[in-house]
Structure formats: C-alpha cells, structure tokens
LUMMARRO-810011 format. One record per residue (C-alpha): residue number from 1; residue in three letters; z negated, y, x negated. Coordinates in pm, whole numbers. Last residue first. Layout:
% LUMMARRO-810011
 pos code     pz     py     px
 NUM  Ala      Z      Y      X
...
This chain:
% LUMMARRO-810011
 pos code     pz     py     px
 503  Unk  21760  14792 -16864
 502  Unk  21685  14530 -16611
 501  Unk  21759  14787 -16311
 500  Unk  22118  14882 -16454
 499  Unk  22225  14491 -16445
 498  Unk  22120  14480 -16100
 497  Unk  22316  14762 -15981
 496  Unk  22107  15124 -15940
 495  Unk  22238  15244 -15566
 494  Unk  22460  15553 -15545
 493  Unk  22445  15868 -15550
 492  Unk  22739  16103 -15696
 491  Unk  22773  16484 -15767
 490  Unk  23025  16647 -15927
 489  Unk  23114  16996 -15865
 488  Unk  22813  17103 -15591
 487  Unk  22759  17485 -15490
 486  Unk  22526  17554 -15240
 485  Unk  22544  17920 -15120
 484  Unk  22249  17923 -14839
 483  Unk  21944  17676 -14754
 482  Unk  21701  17812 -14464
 481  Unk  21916  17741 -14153
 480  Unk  22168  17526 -14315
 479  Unk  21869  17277 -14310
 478  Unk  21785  17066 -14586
 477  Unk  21765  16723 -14722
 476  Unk  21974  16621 -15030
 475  Unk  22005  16200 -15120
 474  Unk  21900  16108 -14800
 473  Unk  21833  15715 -14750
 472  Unk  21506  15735 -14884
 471  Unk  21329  15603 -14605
 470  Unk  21169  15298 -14717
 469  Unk  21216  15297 -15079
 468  Unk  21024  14967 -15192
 467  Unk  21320  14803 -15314
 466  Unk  21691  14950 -15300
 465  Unk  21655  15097 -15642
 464  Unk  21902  15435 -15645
 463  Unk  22068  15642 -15901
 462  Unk  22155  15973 -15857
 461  Unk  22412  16163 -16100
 460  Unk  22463  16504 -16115
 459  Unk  22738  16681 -16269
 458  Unk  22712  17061 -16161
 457  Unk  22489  17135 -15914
 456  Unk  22467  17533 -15806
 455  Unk  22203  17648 -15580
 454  Unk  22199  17997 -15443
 453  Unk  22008  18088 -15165
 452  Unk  21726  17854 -15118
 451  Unk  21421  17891 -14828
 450  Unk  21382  17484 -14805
 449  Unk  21536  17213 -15026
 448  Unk  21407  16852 -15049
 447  Unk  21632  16625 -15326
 446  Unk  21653  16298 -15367
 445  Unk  21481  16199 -15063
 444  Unk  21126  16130 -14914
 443  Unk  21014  16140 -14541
 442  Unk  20812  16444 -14471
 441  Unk  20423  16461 -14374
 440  Unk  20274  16762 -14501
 439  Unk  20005  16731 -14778
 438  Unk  19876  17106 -14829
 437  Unk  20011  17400 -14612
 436  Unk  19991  17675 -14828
 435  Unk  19714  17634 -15121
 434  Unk  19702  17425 -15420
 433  Unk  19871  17238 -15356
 432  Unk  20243  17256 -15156
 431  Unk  20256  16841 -15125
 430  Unk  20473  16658 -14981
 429  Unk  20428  16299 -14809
 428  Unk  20582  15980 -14719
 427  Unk  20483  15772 -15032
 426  Unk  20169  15514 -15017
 425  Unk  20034  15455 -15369
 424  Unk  20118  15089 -15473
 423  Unk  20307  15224 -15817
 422  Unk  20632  15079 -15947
 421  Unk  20890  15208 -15684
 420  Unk  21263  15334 -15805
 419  Unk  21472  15691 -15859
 418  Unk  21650  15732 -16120
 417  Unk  21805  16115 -16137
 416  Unk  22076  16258 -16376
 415  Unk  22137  16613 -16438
 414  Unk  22431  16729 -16595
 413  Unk  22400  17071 -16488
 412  Unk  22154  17198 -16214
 411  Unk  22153  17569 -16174
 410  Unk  21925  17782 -15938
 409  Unk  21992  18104 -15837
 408  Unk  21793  18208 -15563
 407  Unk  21417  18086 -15475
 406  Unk  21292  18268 -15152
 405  Unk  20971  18398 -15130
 404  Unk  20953  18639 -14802
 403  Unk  21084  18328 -14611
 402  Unk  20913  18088 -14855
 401  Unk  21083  17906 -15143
 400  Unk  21065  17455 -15117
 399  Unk  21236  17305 -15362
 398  Unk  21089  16960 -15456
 397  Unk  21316  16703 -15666
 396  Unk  21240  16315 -15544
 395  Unk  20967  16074 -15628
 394  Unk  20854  15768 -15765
 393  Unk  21083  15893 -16086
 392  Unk  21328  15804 -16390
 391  Unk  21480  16200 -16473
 390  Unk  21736  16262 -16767
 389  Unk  21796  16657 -16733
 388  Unk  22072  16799 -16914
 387  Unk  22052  17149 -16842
 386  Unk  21812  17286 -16560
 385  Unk  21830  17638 -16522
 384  Unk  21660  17897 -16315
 383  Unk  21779  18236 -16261
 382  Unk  21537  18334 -15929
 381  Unk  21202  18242 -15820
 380  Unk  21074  18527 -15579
 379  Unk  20671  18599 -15550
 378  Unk  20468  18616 -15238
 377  Unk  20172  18810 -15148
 376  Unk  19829  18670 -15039
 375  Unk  19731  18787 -14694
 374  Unk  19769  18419 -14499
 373  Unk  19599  18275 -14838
 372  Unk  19794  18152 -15185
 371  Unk  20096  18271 -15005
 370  Unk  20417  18023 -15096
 369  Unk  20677  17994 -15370
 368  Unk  20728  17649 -15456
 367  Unk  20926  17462 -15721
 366  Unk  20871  17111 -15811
 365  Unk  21075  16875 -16053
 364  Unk  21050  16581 -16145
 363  Unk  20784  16491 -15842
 362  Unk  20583  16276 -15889
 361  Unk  20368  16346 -15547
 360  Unk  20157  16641 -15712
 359  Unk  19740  16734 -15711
 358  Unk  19532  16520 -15785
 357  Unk  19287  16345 -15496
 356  Unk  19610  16180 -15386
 355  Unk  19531  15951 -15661
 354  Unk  19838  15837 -15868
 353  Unk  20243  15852 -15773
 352  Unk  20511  15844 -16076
 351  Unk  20652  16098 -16323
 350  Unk  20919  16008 -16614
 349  Unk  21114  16305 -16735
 348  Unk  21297  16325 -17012
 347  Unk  21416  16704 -17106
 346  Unk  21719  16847 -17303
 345  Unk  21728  17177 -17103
 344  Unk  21455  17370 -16904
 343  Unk  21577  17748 -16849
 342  Unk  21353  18024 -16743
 341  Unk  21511  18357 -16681
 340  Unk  21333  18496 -16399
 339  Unk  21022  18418 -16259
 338  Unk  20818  18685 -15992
 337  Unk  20438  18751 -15905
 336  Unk  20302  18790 -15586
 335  Unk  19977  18558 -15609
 334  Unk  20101  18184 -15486
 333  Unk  20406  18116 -15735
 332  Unk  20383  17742 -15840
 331  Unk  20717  17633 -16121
 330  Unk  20678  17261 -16225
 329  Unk  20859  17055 -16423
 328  Unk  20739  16704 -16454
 327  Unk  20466  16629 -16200
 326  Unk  20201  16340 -16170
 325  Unk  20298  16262 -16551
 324  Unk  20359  15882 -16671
 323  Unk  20581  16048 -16949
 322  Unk  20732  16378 -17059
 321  Unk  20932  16416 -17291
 320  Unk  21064  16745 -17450
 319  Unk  21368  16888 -17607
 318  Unk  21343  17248 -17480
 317  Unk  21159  17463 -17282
 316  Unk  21263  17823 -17284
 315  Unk  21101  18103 -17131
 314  Unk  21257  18476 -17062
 313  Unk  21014  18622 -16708
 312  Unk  20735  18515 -16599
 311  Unk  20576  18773 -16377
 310  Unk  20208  18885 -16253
 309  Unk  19991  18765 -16010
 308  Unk  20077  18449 -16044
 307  Unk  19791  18195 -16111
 306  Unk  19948  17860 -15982
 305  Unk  20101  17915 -16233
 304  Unk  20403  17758 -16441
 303  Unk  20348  17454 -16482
 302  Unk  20446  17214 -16774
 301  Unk  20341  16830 -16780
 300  Unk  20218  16868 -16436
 299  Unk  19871  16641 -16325
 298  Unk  19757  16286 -16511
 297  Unk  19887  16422 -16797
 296  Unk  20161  16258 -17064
 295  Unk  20360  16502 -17294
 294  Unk  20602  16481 -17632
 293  Unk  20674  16822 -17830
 292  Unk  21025  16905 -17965
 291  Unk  21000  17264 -17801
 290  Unk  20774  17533 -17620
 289  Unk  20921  17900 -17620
 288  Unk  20773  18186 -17455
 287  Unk  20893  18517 -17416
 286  Unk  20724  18694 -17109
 285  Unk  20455  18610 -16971
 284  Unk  20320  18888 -16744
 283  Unk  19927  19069 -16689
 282  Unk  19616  18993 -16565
 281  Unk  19595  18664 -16444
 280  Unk  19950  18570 -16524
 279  Unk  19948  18166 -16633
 278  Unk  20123  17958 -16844
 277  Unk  20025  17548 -16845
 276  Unk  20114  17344 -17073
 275  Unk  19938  17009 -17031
 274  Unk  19803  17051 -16713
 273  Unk  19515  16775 -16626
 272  Unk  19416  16438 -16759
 271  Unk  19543  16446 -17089
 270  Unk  19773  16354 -17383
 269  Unk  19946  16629 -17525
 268  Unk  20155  16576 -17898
 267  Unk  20316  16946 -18024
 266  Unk  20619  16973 -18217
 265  Unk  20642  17314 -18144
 264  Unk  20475  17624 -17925
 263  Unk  20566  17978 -17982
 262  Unk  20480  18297 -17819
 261  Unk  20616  18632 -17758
 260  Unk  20399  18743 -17487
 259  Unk  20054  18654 -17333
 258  Unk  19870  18707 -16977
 257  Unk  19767  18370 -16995
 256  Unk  19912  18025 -17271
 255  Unk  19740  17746 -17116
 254  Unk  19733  17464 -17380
 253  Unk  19616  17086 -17282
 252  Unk  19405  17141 -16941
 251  Unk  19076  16943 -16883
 250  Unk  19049  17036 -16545
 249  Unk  19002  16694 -16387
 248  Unk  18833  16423 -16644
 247  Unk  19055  16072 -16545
 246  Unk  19276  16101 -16846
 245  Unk  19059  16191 -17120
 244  Unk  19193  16485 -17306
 243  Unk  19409  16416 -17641
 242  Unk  19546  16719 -17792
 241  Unk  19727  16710 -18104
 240  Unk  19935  17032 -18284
 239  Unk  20239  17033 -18481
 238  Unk  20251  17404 -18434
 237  Unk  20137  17672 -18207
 236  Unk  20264  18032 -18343
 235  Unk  20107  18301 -18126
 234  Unk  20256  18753 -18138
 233  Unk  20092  18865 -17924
 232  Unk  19739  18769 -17724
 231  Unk  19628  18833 -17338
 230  Unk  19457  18510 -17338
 229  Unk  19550  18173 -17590
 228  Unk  19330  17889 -17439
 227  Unk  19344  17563 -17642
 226  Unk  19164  17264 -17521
 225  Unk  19120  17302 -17085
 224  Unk  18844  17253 -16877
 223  Unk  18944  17430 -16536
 222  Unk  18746  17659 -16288
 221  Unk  18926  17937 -16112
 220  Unk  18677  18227 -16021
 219  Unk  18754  18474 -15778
 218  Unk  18762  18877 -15671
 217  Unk  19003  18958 -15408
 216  Unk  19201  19194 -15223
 215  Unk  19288  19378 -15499
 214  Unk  19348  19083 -15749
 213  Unk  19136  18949 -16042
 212  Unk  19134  18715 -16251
 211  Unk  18932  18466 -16463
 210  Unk  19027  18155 -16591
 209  Unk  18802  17868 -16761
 208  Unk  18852  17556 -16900
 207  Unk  18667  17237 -16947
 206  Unk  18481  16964 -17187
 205  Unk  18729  16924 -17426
 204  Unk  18755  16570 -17575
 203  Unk  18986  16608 -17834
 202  Unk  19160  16920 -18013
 201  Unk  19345  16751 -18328
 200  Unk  19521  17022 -18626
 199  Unk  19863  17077 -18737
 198  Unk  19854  17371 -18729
 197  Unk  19724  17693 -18504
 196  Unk  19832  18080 -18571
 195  Unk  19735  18410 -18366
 194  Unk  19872  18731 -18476
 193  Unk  19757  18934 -18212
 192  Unk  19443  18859 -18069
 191  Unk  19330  19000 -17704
 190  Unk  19124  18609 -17657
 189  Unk  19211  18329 -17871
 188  Unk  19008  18046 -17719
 187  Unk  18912  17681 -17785
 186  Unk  18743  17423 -17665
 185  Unk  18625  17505 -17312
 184  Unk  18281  17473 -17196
 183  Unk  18104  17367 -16866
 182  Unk  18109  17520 -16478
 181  Unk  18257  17259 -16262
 180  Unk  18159  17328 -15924
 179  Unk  18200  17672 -15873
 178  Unk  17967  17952 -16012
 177  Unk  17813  18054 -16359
 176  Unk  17577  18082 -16533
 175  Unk  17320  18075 -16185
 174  Unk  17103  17766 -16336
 173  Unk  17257  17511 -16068
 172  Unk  17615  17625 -16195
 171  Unk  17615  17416 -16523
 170  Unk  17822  17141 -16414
 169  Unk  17842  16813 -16532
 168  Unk  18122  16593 -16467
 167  Unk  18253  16313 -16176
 166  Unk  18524  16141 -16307
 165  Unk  18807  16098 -16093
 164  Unk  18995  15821 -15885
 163  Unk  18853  15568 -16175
 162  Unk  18531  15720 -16151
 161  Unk  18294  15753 -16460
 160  Unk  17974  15937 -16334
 159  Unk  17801  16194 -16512
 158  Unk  18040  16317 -16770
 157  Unk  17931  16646 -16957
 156  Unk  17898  16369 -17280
 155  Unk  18264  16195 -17249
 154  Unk  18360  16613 -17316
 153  Unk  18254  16593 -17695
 152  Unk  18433  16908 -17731
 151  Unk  18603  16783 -18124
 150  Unk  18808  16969 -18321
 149  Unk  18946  16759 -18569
 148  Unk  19069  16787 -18910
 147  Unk  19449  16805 -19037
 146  Unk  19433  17202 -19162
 145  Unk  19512  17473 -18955
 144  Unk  19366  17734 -18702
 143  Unk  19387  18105 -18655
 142  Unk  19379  18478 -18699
 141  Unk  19602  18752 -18825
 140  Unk  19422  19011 -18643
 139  Unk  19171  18949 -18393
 138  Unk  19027  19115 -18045
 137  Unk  18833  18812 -17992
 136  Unk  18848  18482 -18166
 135  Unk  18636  18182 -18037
 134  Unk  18570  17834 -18115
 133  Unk  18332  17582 -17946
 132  Unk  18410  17835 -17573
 131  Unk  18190  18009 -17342
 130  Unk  18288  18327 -17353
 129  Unk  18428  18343 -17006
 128  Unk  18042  18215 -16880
 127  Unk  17874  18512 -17053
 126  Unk  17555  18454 -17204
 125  Unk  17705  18304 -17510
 124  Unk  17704  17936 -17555
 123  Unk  17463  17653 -17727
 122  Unk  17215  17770 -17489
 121  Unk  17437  17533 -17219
 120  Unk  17405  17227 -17443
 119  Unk  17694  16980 -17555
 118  Unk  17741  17148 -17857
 117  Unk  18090  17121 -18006
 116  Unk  18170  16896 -18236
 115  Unk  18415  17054 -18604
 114  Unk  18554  16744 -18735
 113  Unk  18656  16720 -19160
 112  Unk  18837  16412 -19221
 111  Unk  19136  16589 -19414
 110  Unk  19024  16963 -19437
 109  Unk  18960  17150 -19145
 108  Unk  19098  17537 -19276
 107  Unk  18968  17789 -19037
 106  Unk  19170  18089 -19070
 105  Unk  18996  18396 -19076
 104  Unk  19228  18788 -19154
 103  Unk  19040  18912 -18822
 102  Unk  18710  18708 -18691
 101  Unk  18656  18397 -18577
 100  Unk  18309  18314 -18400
  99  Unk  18141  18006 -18387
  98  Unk  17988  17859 -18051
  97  Unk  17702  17625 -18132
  96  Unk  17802  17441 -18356
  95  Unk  17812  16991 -18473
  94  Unk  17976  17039 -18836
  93  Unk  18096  16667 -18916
  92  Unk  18189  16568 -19256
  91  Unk  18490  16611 -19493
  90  Unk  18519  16935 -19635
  89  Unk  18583  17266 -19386
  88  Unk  18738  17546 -19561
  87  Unk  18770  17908 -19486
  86  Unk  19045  18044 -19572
  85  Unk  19149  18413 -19658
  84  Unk  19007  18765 -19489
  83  Unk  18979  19096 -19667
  82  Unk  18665  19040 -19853
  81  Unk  18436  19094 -19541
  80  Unk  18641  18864 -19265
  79  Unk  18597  18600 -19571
  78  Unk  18215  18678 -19546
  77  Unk  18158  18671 -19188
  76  Unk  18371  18328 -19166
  75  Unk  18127  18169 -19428
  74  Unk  17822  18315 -19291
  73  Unk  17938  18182 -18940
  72  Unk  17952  17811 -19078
  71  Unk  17624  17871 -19244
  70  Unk  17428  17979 -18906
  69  Unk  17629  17698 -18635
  68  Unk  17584  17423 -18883
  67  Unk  17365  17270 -18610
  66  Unk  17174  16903 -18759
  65  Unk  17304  16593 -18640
  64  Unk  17676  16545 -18749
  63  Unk  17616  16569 -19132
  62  Unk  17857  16830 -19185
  61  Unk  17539  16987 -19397
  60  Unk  17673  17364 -19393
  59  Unk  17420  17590 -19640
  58  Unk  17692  17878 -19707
  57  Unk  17842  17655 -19993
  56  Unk  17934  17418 -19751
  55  Unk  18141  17631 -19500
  54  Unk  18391  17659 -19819
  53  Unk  18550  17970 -19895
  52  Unk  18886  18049 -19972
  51  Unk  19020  18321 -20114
  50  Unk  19369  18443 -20076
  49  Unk  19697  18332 -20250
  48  Unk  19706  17964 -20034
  47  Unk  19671  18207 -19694
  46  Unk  20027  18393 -19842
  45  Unk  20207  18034 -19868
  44  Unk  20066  17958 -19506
  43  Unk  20210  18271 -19332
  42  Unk  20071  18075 -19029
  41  Unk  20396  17773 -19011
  40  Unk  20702  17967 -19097
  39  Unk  20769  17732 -19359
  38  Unk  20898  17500 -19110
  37  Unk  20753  17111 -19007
  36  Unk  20993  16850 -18933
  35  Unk  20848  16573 -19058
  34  Unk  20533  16546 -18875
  33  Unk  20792  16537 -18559
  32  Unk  21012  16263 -18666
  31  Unk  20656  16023 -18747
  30  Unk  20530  16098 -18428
  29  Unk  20846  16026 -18233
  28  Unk  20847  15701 -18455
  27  Unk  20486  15635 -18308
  26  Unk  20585  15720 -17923
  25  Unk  20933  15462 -17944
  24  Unk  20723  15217 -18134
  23  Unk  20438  15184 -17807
  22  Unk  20692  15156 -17608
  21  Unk  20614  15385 -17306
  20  Unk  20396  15297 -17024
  19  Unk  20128  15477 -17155
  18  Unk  19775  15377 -17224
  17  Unk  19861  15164 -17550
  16  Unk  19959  15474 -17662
  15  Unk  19607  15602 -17629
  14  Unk  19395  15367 -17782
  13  Unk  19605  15409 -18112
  12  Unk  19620  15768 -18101
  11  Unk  19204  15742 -18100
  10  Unk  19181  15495 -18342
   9  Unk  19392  15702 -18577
   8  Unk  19137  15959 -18542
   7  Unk  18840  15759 -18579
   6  Unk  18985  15633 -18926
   5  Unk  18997  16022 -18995
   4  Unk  18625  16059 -18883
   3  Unk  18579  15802 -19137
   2  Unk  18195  15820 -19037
   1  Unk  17900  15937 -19274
C-alpha cells in the first residue's frame, strides 16, 4: 500500500516549484496558516463525544483496486441512524462510486487515508447535476475533516495533454449530458445547512457543473470544479487544500452558489481555473467571508459571476495572495443581478498574460457589467472597496460598467500598482469574456474606465518599467463622456528606478 501521505507532500512540493514565488516564502505561509486554526472549526469537540464508525468494519478494503462504494455507504447509513457522529477513514485508498452524506455525517479521513473517485460514467447517478465523488443533499450538520485526501483522479478524463489546454473527456456522446465537457465534480453540498470542511486535500477533480435557469432561457454551464457548496446556510471552510492541474479548463477551486452566511479561511488553491468563485444561479450571496488563504489559477483568483442572475451583496475578502493568476479581483455581472457592499482589503496581487484561449489579460483588477446576449439584463456594481492593495502586473485595472450597468461608488485607498513585462504574450487587447464584445483592441494603461460614476482614489501609487510597455504611457484612460465624480487625493505615477526593478 502507498504512503499516500508521502504522495501528498510530493504533490505541494511539485507545485511550488511551479510558481514564481519563493519557494520559502509559500512553505512558511503554510506553516503560519496550519497554526492558526480556531476552535470553531465543525463543532469538533462535540463530533469527538459522538460515535464513530470506521468504513472498515463495514467490509471497506482501502486497497485502491476493488470499489468500497457498498461498505463505505453502510458506515455513513448507520451513523445517520444512531444520531449521526464520525465516520472514520484508516489509512488506505477507498476508490467509490459516488457516496452519499447524510445529516449529523462527518467524514473523518484519517492521516494517509484517500478517498479516489471512479473514473467511469456508471460510477454516477443518472442525473448529470448529481454527478459528484461526494455528495450531501438536503443535510443537517454535515461535512468534511480529517488530514486525508480526496482524490478525482482528473489526469485520467484527459485525452490529450496540451500545453495551451488539455483536451478532456467528455461524456456527452452517450446523451448524459450536453456541452463539451460533461465529467464529474469532486465534491458537493447541495440545500445543506450546517455544512463544515477541515483541513482536508481535494486533488485532481475532474470538472464542475452549474445549472440555472432564467426566463428567457434554459442552459447548461460546464465547469470541473473541487468543492461545490449550492443553495446551503450556514458553511465553515477551513484550512483546506486544493490542487487542480493547471492546464485542465474548468477545474474550479470552491464556488460557493446561491448560498448565504459562509466562511472560508486559511485555505491553499492551486489550479487551472477559478479559484473562488461565487455565483447566483438561483438565488443571492449574501454574507461571505474568505480570509488568510494563498491562490494561484491559471483564470481569476476570486470572481464574482459570470452567473448573475441574482445579487451579491455584504462580502469581505481579506488578507490574501494571489500569484501567477490570469486575473486578480474580479467582479462579471452578465444576467441582471446587482453587488453591493463588497470590500477587498489587505491583498497581493501578482497576475500576468497566458493563452488567449483563457479567459483574462492580467488584469488586477476587472469589473464589468455587460448583457450576457443582446436581451440579457444588466446588473449595477456599486459600494466597492479596495483597501490596501499591493498589485505587481502585465496588465492594468479594468473598469468597464455598461450604459444601463453602470458601476458607482468605487473606492481605491492606498493602492499601489507595478506594472512591468515578463511574459512574450502580445498585449494590446481587452477582454469582456465571457460574452459582450470579446477581445477588443485598446492600447493598455494603468487604469481603463468606462460607464463610472463615482470613483474615489485615495493614495495611489503607480510604478512604471520602461521596457517592453509599448503604449502604456496613460496612467487613467477614459472619456468625460461615460466617467463622472472622480475623486483623486494622492495619486502619483512614475517610472520604477533601477534600484526598485532589482528588488
């Protein structure tokens, strides 16, 4: 039997050396983080009273070959019988068919213990949104913990490794589904309440999947994603992992849809699409709080949308890096839906230029309101904050509202932008994906404004490398046309000097 936990470290280890961070810097964030955990993580101290029951008593092998699928649901059954408790997961490796939480559950992966998803489509229900390794639906006081793995096994849905972007399976030539990229997510919470994850490592999902619906039309968004929390109250998400592979598209970290009053913390995202991603599908977002937590992904680090039918209203992001993303801090209306309240303070931000096959430019910061389709509505952005923002980017802030959409009341204090060239991708471009106009030629600058009344800068500093920034000799680019109420108390450019460009 493997040292899955061996594998583990392997795994972090591969992927630092990945990112153009120090490798020490990312390593002594890990070690900060994993000692800063609060008692308030799951009610843990009342799960320890409670019975526990181990998924090897119930028949479970964890041998990595044969389906535990039958014993590891006997185990969960029988805790949700007795008035719920743990259920525990030794060392070993349970490959399942999807398993299914139930009210008072909390799986419990032990030290080297990996839960692998199947990798074949009777593996999953009938129904495409159900198709998930771990699901809870319509649970109480459910959840995750432990320092085990879940594990998707997404290298197996690929079928051809592209450096631009892999190419994956897709199930939709047997009618389960439809689009392109029709596989299975990790994990999903669906209509819980009470919904608690620890400490644990998602890897490897395969996909996501969101489903909505609007009046004028009836679609299916495809994206792989790790943790999917849907229409739940009342979610803790804490000291969790997620590693993705970097060139799989849709492999989302944690999309948090149609959900209120949740919690994410000292959480460690490493993958190839949107690492935090909330979304209103079917109803708002409202409360949500993500802090101390470190981000890379190939597309936005945090994104609100593009599903919008709905609003966003009181989030908080806090103390949070972000590095080698495609796009820091993004806010995508498209659907009709409003955002009000959000403030992003204590943030790095490092985003540069890949594939224009992905969506984003690198920008730091990208907010867009714009009709999905020529009859979609259009949302407003309004009460935005940015509070000491520390930004080293290919790319320039993005604000761009829409005549019916217009973004009001945005607040920039002590903000400071580095702007320089390290990639060979050609510049010259913005991008409204999805939808709206697409890539639009537009010279780059420090900051592009369209449709905004009400901007307020307070201390902003922009910093300049003179070398390989053809045509970024506009530090704010707008027309007084569009752009109203512009407040500015302290606000200088200049270029980097030599001595600043070898720190």
């Amino acid at each position: 039997m493997r040292n899955v936990r061996s594998s583990t470290t392997n795994v972090r280890i591969a992927t630092v050396k990945l990112i153009q961070v120090p490798a020490l810097v990312f390593f002594i964030f890990l070690l900060i983080q994993s000692q800063n955990a609060t008692s308030s993580r799951i009610n843990r101290t009342i799960l320890q009273r409670r019975q526990v029951f181990s998924v090897t008593d119930y028949g479970a092998t964890g041998d990595g070959i044969h389906y535990d699928t039958p014993h590891i649901q006997a185990a969960i059954d029988a805790c949700h019988a007795t008035g719920g408790g743990r259920v525990k997961f030794p060392i070993g490796n349970y490959l399942t068919a999807t398993i299914y939480l139930k009210s008072g559950v909390m799986l419990d992966l032990q030290k080297n213990a990996t839960i692998l998803g199947g990798t074949k489509l009777s593996d999953y229900p009938l129904e495409s949104h159900r198709w998930y390794v771990v699901l809870a639906e319509s649970a109480t006081d459910v959840g995750i913990m432990g320092q085990g793995i879940i594990d998707g096994q997404g290298p197996k849905f690929v079928e051809k490794i592209n450096e631009r972007k892999n190419i994956m399976v897709s199930w939709n030539a047997t009618g389960a589904c439809f689009g392109d990229e029709c596989r299975p997510r990790l994990v999903g919470f669906l209509d819980c309440t009470n919904v608690g994850v620890s400490d644990v490592l998602f890897t490897q999902p395969a996909y996501w999947w969101n489903y909505y619906y609007s009046i004028m039309l009836l679609a299916y968004i495809w994206e792989p994603r790790c943790l999917h929390i849907v229409r739940c109250d009342n979610t803790s998400i804490d000291g969790l992992s997620i590693f993705g592979d970097f060139n799989t598209p849709n492999n989302d970290g944690i999309d948090v849809e149609d959900s209120n009053n949740t919690v994410i913390t000292r959480c460690i995202i490493n993958t190839g699409d949107d690492a935090i991603c909330p979304k209103t599908s079917t109803g708002p977002v409202h409360n949500l709080t993500v802090s101390n937590s470190w981000i890379r992904t190939k597309s936005s680090a945090i994104k609100l949308g593009s599903a919008s039918w709905y609003d966003f209203k009181g989030l908080l992001f806090d103390n949070i890096t972000i590095v080698d993303s495609h796009r820091g801090l993004a806010l995508q209306l498209r659907d009709g839906g409003n955002a009000s309240d959000i403030t992003f303070s204590n943030i790095k931000v490092n985003t540069r230029y890949y594939d224009p096959s992905w969506w984003g430019r690198a920008e730091p910061i990208y907010i867009t309101t714009c009709p999905r389709y020529s009859y979609s509505k259009v949302g407003i952005i309004s009460n935005v904050q940015f509070i000491n923002i520390s930004v080293n980017s290919e790319n320039g802030v993005f604000l761009s509202g829409s005549s019916e959409g217009v973004l009001s009341n945005l607040n920039f204090i002590n903000v400071n932008l580095t702007y320089s060239r390290w990639s060979n991708f050609a510049d010259g471009l913005v991008d409204y994906r999805p939808g709206c106009q697409g890539l639009v030629n537009h010279s780059s600058a420090g900051i592009i404004m369209d449709h905004v009344d009400g901007l307020r800068i307070e201390n902003m500093n922009m910093k300049w490398s003179n070398t390989c920034l053809k045509g970024w000799n506009n530090p704010l680019d707008f027309s007084p046309s569009t752009v109203n109420n512009i407040s500015i108390l302290g606000f200088n450019s200049a270029l980097m000097s030599l001595s600043q460009k070898s720190i």
